[in-house]
C-alpha positions as a Markdown table, in Angstrom:
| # | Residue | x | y | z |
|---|---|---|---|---|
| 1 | Unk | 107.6 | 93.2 | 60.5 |
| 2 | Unk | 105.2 | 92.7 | 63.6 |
| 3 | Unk | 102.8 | 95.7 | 64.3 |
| 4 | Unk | 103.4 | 97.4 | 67.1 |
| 5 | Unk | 101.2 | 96.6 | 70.7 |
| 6 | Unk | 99.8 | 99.7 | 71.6 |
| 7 | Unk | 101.2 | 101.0 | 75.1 |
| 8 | Unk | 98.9 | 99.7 | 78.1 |
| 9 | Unk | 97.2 | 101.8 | 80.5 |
| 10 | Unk | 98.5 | 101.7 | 83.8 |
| 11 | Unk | 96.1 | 102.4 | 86.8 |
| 12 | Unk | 97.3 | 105.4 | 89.0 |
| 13 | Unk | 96.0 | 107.4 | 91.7 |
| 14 | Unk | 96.6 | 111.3 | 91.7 |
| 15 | Unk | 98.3 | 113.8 | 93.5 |
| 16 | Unk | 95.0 | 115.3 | 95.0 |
| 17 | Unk | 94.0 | 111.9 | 96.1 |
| 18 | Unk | 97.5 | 111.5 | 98.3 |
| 19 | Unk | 97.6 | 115.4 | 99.5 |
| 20 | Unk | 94.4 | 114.7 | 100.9 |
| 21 | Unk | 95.1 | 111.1 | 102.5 |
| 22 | Unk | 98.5 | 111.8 | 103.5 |
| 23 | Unk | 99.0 | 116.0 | 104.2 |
| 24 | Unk | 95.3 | 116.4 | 105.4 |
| 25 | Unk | 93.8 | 113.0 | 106.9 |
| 26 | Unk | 97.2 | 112.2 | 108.2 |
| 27 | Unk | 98.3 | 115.6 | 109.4 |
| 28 | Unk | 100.7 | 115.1 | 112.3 |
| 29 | Unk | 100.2 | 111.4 | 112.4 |
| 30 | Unk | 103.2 | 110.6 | 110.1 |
| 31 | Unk | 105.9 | 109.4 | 112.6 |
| 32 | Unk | 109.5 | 108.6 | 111.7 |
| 33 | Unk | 108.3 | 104.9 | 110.9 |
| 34 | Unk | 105.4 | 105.7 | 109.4 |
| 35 | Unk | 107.2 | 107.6 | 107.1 |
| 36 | Unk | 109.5 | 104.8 | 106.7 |
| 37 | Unk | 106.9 | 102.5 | 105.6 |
| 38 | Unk | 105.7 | 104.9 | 103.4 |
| 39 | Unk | 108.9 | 105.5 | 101.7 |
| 40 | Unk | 108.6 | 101.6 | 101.2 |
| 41 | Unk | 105.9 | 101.6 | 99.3 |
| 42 | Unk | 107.1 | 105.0 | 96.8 |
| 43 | Unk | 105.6 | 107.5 | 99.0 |
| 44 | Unk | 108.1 | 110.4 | 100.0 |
| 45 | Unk | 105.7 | 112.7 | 102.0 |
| 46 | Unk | 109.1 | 114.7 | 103.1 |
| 47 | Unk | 109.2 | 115.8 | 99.6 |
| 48 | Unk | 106.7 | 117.4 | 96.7 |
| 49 | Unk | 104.3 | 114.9 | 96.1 |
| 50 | Unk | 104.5 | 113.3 | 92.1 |
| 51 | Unk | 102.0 | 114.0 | 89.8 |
| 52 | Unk | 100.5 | 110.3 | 90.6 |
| 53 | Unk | 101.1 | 106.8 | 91.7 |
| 54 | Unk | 100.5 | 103.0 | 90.9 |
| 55 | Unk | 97.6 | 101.4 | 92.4 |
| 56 | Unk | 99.6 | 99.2 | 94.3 |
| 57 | Unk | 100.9 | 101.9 | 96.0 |
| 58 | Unk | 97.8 | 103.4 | 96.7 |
| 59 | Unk | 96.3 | 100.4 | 98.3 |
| 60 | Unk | 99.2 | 99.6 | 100.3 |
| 61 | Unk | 99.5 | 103.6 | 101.6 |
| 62 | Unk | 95.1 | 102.6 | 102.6 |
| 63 | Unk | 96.3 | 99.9 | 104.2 |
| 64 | Unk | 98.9 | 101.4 | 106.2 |
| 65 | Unk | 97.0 | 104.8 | 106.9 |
| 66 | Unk | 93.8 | 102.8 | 108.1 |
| 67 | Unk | 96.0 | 100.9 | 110.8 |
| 68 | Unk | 97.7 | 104.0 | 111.9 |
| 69 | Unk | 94.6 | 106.4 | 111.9 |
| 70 | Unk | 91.9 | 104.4 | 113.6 |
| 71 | Unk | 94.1 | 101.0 | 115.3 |
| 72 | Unk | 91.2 | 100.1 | 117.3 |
| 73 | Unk | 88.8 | 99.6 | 114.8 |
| 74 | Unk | 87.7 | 96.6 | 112.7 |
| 75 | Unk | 89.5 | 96.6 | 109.2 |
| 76 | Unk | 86.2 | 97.1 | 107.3 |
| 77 | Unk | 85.0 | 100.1 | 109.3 |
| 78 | Unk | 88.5 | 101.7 | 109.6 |
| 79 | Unk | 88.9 | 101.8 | 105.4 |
| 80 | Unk | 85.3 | 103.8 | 105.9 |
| 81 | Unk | 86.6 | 105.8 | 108.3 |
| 82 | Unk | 89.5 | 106.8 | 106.3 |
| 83 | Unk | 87.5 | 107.3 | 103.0 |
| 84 | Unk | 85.3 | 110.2 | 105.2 |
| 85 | Unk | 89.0 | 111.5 | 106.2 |
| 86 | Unk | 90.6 | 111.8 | 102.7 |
| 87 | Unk | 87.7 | 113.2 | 100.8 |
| 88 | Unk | 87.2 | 116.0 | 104.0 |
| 89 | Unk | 91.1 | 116.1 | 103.5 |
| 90 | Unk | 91.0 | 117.1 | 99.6 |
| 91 | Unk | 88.5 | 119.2 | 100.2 |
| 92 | Unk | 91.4 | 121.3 | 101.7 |
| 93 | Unk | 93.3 | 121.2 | 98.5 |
| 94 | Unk | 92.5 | 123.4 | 95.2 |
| 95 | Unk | 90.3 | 121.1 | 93.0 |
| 96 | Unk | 88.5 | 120.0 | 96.0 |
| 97 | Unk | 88.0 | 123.7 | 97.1 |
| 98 | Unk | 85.9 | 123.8 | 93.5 |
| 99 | Unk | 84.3 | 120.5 | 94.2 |
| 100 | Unk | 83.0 | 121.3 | 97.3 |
| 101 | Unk | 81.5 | 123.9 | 96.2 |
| 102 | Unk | 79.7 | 122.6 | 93.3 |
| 103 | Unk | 78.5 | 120.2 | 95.7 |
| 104 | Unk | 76.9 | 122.6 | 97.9 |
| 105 | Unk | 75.4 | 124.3 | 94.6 |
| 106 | Unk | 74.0 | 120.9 | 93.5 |
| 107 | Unk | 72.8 | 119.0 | 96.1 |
| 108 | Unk | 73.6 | 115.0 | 96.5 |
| 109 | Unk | 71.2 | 113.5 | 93.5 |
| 110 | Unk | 72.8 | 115.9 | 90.9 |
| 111 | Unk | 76.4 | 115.5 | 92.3 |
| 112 | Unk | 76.0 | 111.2 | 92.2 |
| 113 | Unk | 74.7 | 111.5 | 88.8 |
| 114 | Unk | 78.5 | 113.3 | 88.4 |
| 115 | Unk | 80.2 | 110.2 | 90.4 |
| 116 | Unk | 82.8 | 109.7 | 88.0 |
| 117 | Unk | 83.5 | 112.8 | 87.6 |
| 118 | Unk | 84.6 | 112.5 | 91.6 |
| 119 | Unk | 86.0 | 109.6 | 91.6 |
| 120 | Unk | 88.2 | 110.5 | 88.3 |
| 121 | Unk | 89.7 | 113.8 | 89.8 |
| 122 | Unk | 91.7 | 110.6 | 92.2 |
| 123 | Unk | 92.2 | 108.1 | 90.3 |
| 124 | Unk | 92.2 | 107.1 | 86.4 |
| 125 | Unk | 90.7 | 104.1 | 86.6 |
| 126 | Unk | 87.2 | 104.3 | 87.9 |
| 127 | Unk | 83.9 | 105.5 | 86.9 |
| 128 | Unk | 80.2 | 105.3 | 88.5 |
| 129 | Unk | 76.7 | 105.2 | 87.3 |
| 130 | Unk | 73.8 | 106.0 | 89.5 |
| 131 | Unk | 70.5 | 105.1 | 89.4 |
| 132 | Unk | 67.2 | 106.4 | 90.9 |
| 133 | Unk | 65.1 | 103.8 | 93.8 |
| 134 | Unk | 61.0 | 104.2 | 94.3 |
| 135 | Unk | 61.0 | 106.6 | 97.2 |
| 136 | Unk | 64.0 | 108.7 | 96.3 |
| 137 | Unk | 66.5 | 106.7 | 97.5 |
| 138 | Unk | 69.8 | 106.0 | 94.8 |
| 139 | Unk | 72.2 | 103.4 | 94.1 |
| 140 | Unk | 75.4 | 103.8 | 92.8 |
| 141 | Unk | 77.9 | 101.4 | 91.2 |
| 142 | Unk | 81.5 | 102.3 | 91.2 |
| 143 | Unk | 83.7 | 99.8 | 88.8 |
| 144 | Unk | 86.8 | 99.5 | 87.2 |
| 145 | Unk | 87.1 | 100.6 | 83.9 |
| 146 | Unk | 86.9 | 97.7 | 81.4 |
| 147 | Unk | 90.7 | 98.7 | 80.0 |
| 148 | Unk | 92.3 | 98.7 | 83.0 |
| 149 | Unk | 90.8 | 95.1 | 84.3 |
| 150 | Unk | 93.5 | 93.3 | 82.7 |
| 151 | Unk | 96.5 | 95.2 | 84.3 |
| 152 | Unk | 94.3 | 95.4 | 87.3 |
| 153 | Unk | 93.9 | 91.7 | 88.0 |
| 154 | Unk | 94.3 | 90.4 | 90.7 |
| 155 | Unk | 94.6 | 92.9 | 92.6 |
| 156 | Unk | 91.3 | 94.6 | 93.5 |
| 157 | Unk | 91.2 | 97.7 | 91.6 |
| 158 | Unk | 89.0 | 99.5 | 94.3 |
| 159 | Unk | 88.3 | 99.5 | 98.2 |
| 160 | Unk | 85.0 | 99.4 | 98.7 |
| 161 | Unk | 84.7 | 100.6 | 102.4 |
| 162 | Unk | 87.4 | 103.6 | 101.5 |
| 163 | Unk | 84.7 | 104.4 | 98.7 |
| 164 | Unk | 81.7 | 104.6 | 100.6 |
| 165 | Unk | 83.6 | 106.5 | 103.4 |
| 166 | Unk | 84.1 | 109.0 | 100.5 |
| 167 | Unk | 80.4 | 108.8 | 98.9 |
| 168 | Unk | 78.9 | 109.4 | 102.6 |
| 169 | Unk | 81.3 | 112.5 | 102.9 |
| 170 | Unk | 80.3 | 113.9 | 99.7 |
| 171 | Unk | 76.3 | 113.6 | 100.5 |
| 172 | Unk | 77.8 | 115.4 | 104.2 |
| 173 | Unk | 79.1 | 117.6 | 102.2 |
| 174 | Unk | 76.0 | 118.4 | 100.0 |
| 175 | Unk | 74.2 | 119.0 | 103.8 |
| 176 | Unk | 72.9 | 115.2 | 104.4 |
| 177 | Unk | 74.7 | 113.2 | 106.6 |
| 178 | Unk | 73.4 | 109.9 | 105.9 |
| 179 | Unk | 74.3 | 106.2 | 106.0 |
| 180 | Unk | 75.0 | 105.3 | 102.9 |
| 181 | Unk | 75.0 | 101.1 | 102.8 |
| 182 | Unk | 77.4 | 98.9 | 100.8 |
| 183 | Unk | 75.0 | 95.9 | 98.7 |
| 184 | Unk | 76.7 | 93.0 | 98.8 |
| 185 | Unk | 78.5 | 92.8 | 95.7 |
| 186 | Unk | 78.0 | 90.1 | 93.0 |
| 187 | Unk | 81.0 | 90.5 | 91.1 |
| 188 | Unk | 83.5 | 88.5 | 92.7 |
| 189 | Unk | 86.6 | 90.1 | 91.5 |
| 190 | Unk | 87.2 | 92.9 | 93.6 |
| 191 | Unk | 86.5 | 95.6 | 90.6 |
| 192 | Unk | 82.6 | 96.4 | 91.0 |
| 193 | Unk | 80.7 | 97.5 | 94.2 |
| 194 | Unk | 77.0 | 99.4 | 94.3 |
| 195 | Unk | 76.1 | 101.2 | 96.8 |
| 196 | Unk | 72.3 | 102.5 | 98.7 |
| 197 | Unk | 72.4 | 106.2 | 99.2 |
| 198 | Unk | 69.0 | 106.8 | 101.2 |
| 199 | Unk | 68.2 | 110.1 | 99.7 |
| 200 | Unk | 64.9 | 109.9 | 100.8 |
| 201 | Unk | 65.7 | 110.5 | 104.2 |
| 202 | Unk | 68.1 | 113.6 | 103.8 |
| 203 | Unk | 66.7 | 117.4 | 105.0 |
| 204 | Unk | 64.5 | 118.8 | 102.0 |
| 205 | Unk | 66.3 | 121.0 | 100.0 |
| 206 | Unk | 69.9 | 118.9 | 99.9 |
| 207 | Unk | 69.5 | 116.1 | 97.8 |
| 208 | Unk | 68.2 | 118.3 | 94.3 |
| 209 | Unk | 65.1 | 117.0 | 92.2 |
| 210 | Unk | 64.2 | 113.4 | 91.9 |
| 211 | Unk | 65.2 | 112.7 | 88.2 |
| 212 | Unk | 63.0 | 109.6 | 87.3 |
| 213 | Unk | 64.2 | 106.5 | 86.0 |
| 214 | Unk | 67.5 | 108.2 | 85.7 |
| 215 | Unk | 70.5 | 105.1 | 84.3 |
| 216 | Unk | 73.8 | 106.2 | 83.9 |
């Protein structure tokens, strides 16, 4: 007999994720159409959210939220936008209530050295490492995780402007609002993006120690 395939991972994105994009970030922006296109894409916001949803789903409800929360903005800087807007938005619901605050404890260098830890409390399919600059400044890559590539491709497994949008809220959050930079990337698939976090410039006493020559 043939062995068995073992069962593929499928990406999704989670509940907390959605609550925060669509009952927070959207709140009382969800027309009758919009909810109609919503419901399109397997997003009833008129009843309990589900425990999580295919990335295709999430990406198409980005799309859709972008153009109806900031329509007069370029594409690239209304993804942003909407990445400061969900993470401030789960930060209303209960596991970004205990985020936050471990945040504020923190500071921003100790809570990017956690990014996966972020990014993984939204979607199952991601994870960062971050890695200290001369002068106290950080970079962080955010990638697709190699066993989900395959049932990734070709869609892009990540945004990268609705990820930096939520990187710059979560240094806001630790007390430094800064602008955090998106390198161009050099991996041309859509599933790896780094990122320049000028620590260097935040207040003193928001960022936490320098940890040298940190690699994660």
């Amino acid at each position: 007999m043939p062995l068995e395939q073992p069962l593929r991972r499928e990406p999704v994105a989670f509940d907390q994720l959605m609550e925060g994009l669509l009952l927070h970030a959207m709140k009382d922006r969800l027309d009758t159409e919009a909810r109609r296109k919503l419901l399109s894409l397997g997003v009833d916001v008129d009843r309990p959210l589900l425990s999580a949803y295919p990335l295709s789903t999430l990406l198409g409800t980005l799309k859709l939220c972008a153009e109806l929360r900031f329509p007069d903005l370029p594409r690239e800087e209304a993804r942003y936008q909407l990445g400061l807007k969900a993470l401030e938005g789960f930060g209303s619901t209960s596991m970004g209530k205990a985020l936050f605050g471990m945040a504020r404890m923190w500071g921003a260098r100790r809570m990017l050295n956690h990014m996966t830890r972020v990014l993984q409390t939204g979607v199952n399919h991601a994870k960062a490492h971050a890695r200290e600059l001369p002068g106290g400044d950080m970079e962080v890559t955010v990638e697709v995780l190699p066993e989900f590539q395959a049932a990734i491709s070709p869609l892009p497994g990540l945004d990268p402007h609705f990820v930096r949008g939520i990187i710059a809220q979560l240094v806001e959050v630790c007390g430094a609002r800064l602008p955090v930079t998106l390198v161009t990337p050099t991996e041309p698939s859509g599933q790896s993006f780094t990122y320049r976090v000028p620590l260097s410039q935040a207040p003193a006493g928001t960022t936490g120690p320098v940890v040298l020559a940190r690699v994660r």
